[in-house]
C-alpha positions as CSV (number, residue, x, y, z in Angstrom):
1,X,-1.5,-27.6,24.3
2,X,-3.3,-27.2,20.8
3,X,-7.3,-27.3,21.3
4,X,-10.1,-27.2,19.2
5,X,-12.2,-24.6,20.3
6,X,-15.6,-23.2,19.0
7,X,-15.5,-26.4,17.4
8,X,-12.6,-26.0,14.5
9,X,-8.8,-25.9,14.3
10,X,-7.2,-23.7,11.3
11,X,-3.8,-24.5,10.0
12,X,-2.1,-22.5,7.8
13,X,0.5,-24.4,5.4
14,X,3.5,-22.5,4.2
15,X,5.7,-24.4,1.9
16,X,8.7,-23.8,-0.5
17,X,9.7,-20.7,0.9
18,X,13.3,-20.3,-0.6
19,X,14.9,-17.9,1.6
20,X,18.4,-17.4,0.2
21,X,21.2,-15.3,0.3
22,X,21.7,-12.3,2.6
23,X,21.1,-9.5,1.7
24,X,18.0,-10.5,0.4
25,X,17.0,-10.2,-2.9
26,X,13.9,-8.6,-4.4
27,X,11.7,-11.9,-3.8
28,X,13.4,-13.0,-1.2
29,X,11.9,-9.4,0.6
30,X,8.1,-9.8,-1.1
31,X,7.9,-13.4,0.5
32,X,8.6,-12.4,4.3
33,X,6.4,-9.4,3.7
34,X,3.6,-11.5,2.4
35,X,4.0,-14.0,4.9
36,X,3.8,-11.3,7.6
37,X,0.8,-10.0,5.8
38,X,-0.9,-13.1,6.0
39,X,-0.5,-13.3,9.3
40,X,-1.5,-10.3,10.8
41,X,-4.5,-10.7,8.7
42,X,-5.6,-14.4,8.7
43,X,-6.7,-15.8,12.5
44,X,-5.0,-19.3,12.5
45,X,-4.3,-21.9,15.5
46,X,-1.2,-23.4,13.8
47,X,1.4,-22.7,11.4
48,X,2.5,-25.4,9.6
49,X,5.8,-25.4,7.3
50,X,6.6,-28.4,5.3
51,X,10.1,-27.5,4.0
52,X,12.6,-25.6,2.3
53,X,12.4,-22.4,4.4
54,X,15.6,-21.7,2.6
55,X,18.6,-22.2,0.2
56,X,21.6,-23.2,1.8
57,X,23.4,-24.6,-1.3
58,X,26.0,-21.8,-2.1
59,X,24.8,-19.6,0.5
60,X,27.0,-17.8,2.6
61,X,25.6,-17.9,6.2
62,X,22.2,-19.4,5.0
63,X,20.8,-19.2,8.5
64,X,19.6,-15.5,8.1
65,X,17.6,-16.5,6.2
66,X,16.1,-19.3,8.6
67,X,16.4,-16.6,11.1
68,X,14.3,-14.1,8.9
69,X,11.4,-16.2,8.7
70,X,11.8,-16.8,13.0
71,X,11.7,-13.4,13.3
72,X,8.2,-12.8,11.9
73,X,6.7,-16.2,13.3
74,X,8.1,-14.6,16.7
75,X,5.6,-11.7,16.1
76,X,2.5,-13.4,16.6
77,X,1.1,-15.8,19.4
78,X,0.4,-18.3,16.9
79,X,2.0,-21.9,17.6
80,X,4.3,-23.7,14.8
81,X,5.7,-26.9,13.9
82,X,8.2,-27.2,11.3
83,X,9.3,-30.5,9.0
84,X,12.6,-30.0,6.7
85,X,13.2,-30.2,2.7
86,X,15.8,-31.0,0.2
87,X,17.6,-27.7,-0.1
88,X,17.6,-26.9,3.9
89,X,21.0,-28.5,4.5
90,X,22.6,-29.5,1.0
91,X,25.4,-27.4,2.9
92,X,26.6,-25.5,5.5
93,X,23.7,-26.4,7.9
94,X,22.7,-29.8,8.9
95,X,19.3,-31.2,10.3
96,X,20.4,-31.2,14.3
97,X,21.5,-27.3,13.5
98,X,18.2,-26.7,11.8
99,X,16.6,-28.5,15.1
100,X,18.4,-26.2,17.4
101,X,17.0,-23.6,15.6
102,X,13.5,-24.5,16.3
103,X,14.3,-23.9,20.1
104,X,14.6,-19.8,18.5
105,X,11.2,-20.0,18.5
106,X,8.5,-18.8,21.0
107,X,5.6,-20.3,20.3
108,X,7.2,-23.7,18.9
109,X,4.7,-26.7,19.0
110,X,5.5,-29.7,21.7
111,X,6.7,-32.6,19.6
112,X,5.1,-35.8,21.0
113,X,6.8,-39.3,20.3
114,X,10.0,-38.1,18.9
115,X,12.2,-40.3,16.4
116,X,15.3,-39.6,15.5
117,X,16.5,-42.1,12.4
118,X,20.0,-43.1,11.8
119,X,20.1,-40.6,9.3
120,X,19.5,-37.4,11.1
121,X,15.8,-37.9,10.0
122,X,13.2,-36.6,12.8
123,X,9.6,-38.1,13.0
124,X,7.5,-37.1,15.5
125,X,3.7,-36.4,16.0
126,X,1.6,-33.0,17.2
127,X,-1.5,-33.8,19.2
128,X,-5.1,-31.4,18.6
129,X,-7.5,-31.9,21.9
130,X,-10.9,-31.4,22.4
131,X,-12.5,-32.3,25.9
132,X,-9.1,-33.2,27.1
133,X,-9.0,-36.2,24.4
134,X,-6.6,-36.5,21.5
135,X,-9.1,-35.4,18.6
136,X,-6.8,-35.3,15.7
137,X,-2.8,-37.0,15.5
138,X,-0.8,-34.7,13.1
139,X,2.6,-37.5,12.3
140,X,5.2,-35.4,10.5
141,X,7.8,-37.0,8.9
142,X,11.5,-35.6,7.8
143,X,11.7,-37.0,3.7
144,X,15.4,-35.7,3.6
145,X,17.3,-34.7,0.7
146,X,19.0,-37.1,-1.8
147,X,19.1,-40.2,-2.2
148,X,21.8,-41.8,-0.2
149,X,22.6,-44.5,-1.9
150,X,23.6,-45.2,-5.5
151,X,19.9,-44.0,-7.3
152,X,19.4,-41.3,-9.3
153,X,16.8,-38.8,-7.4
154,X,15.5,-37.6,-3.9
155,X,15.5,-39.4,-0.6
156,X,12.6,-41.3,1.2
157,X,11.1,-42.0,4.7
158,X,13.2,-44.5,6.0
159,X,12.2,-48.1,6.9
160,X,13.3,-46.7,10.6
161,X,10.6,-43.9,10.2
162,X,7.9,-46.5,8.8
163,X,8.7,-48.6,11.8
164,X,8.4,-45.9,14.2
165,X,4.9,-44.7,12.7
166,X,3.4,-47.9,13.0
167,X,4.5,-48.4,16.9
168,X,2.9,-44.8,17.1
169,X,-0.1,-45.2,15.6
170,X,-0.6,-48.6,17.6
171,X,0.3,-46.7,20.7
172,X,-2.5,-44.0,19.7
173,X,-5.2,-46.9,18.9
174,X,-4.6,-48.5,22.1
175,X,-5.1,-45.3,23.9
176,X,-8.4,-45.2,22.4
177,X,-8.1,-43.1,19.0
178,X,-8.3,-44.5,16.0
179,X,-9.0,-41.9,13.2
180,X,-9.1,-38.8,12.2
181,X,-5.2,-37.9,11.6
182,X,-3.0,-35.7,8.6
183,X,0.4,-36.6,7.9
184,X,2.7,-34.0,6.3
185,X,6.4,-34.1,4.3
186,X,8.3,-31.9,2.0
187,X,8.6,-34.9,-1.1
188,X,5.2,-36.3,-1.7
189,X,5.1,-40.2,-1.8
190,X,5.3,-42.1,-5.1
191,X,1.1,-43.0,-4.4
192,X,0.8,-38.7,-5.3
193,X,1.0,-40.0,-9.0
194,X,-1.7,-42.1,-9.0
195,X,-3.2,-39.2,-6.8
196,X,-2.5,-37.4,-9.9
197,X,-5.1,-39.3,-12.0
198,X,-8.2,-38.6,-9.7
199,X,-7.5,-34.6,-8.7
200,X,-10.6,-33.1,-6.6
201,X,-9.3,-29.8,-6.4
202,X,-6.0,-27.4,-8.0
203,X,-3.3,-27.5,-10.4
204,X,-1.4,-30.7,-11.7
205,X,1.4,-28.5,-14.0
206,X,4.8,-29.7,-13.0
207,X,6.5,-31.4,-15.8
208,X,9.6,-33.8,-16.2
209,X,8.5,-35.6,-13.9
210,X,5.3,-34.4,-13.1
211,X,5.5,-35.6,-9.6
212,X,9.4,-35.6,-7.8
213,X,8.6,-38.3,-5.3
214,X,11.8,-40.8,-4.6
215,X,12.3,-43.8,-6.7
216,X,12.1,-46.1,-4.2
217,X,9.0,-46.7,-2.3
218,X,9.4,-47.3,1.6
219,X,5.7,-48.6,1.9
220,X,4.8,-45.7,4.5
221,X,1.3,-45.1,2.0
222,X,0.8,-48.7,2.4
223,X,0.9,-48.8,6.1
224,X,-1.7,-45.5,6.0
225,X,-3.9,-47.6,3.9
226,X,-3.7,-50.5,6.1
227,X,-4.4,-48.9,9.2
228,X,-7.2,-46.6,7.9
229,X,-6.7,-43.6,10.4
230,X,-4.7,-41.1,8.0
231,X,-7.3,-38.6,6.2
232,X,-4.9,-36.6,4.2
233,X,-1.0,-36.5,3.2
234,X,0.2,-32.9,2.6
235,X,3.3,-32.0,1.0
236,X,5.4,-29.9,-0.7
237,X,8.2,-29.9,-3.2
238,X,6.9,-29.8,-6.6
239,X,5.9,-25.6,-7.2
240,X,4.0,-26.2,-9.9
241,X,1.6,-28.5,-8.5
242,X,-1.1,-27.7,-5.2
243,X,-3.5,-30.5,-6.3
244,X,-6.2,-32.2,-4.2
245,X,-6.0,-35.7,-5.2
246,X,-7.5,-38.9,-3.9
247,X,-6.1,-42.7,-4.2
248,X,-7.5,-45.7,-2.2
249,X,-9.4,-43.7,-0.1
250,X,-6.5,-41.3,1.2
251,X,-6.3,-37.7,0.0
252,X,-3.1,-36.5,-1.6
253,X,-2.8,-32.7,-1.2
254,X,-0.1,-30.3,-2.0
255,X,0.7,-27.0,-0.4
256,X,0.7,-24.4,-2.3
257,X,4.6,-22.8,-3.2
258,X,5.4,-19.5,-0.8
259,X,8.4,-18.4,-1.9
260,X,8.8,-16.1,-4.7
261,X,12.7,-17.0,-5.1
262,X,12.2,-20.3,-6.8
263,X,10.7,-21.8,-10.2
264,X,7.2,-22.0,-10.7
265,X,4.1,-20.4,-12.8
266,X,1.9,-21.1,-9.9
267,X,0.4,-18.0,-7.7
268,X,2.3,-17.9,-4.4
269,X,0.7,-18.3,-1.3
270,X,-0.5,-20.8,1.2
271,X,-2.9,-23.5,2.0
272,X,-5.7,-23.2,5.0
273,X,-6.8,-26.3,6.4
274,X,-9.5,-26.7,9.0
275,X,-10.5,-29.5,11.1
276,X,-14.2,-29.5,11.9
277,X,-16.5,-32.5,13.3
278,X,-13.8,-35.4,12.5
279,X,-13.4,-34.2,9.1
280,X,-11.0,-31.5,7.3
281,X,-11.8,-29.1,4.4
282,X,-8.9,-27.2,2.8
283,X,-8.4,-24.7,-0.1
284,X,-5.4,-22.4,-1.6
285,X,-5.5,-18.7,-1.2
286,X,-3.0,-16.9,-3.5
287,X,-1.2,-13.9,-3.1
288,X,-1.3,-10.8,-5.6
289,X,2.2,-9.8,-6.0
290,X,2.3,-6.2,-6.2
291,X,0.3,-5.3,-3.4
């Protein structure tokens, strides 16, 4: 059970990691280091990774490289939850294997409320306690790849998914919580470019489009708005942007990219997030490369 205890909750957010081919590359070697690094140095109560652990399209056995990043989480008692990207399983693997691989790990988070769409397309929610009451909802939500139908660009949460967070989040109000709650995904909703236009904190450098969000709007942000429980929407997906943004009251956030084994001019590293008296503060710490 994840608790809040001496009054905060720290979550680290990995993103964009970009494992690849085995044997690993240069970069592929100075990410897991750096991640291990992090961890052995940086006391957390979650690890959070919003997707693309790793390449799988043209990879031969791209698992190892899934694996690689199990191994180190395996190292520490530090609980993790795990939501999938675009480039996870373009081939080879699919999201039920990448599922089963979750079970690999020791100190994997309980998935409440699970929601499996007719897509393969997981949604499910992590609970934070404090006094033995839910104090925070964490929904996560699997964005997919890309689009499935005939459109040009990346998939979206399905209308199943939508559906499913909005019996969820009325099960959670009538159980007496009503605010308070993050949501995370690998491709940020279509609202992250109006987001875009009011950034509190970070970087706004992608280009072409500046943000990669689907083309087709599902009306998840909508249903956020509506309901007036969901702080913050982290994502990932985009490595040249780890902007703080904020759009009808709703703060857009972007991880910050991990992986060294991708594009990108941003700094690699991670984003902290603590939860502290019903609110959350967050910031980006980089990672020097040569050391």
């Amino acid at each position: 059970m994840l608790t809040i205890k001496n009054q905060s909750f720290t979550i680290l957010q990995f993103t964009d990691i970009h494992i690849g081919q085995y044997p690993f590359v240069e970069e592929d070697l100075l990410t897991l280091k750096k991640i291990d690094e992090t961890l052995q140095t940086t006391p957390a109560d979650l690890i959070c990774i919003t997707g693309d652990l790793i390449w799988s399209e043209g990879v031969t056995n791209p698992e190892k490289g899934y694996r690689a990043i199990i191994d180190i989480l395996n190292n520490y008692q530090i609980p993790v939850v795990i939501t999938y990207g675009n480039h996870d399983s373009e081939e080879g693997l699919n999201r039920t294997t990448l599922r089963d691989y979750e079970k690999m790990i020791k100190n994997f988070v309980t998935k409440s409320h699970s929601f499996i769409d007719s897509d393969d397309k997981e949604a499910f929610t992590v609970e934070i306690k404090q006094n033995n009451e839910v104090a925070h909802v964490l929904y996560f939500f699997d964005s997919g790849s890309e689009s499935l139908i005939d459109l040009e660009g990346y998939d979206w949460v399905s209308l199943e998914q939508v559906d499913w967070y909005e019996k969820t989040a009325r099960l959670y109000r009538e159980n007496g919580h009503i605010n308070n709650d993050l949501a995370f995904l690998h491709i940020p909703l279509p609202e992250f470019e109006q987001a875009g236009e009011h950034i509190i904190d970070g970087s706004f450098w992608e280009m072409n489009p500046r943000i990669a969000s689907p083309k087709l709007n599902s009306g998840l942000f909508a249903r956020f708005q509506r309901n007036q429980h969901i702080q913050a929407i982290f994502c990932g997906h985009d490595h040249d942007n780890n902007f703080e943004g904020l759009f009808m009251g709703i703060h857009c956030i972007y991880g910050n990219v991990t992986g060294y084994n991708c594009y990108g001019v941003l700094p690699r590293g991670y984003r902290k997030i603590v939860l502290s008296d019903g609110a959350f503060k967050t910031q980006i710490e980089h990672w020097t490369r040569n050391n």
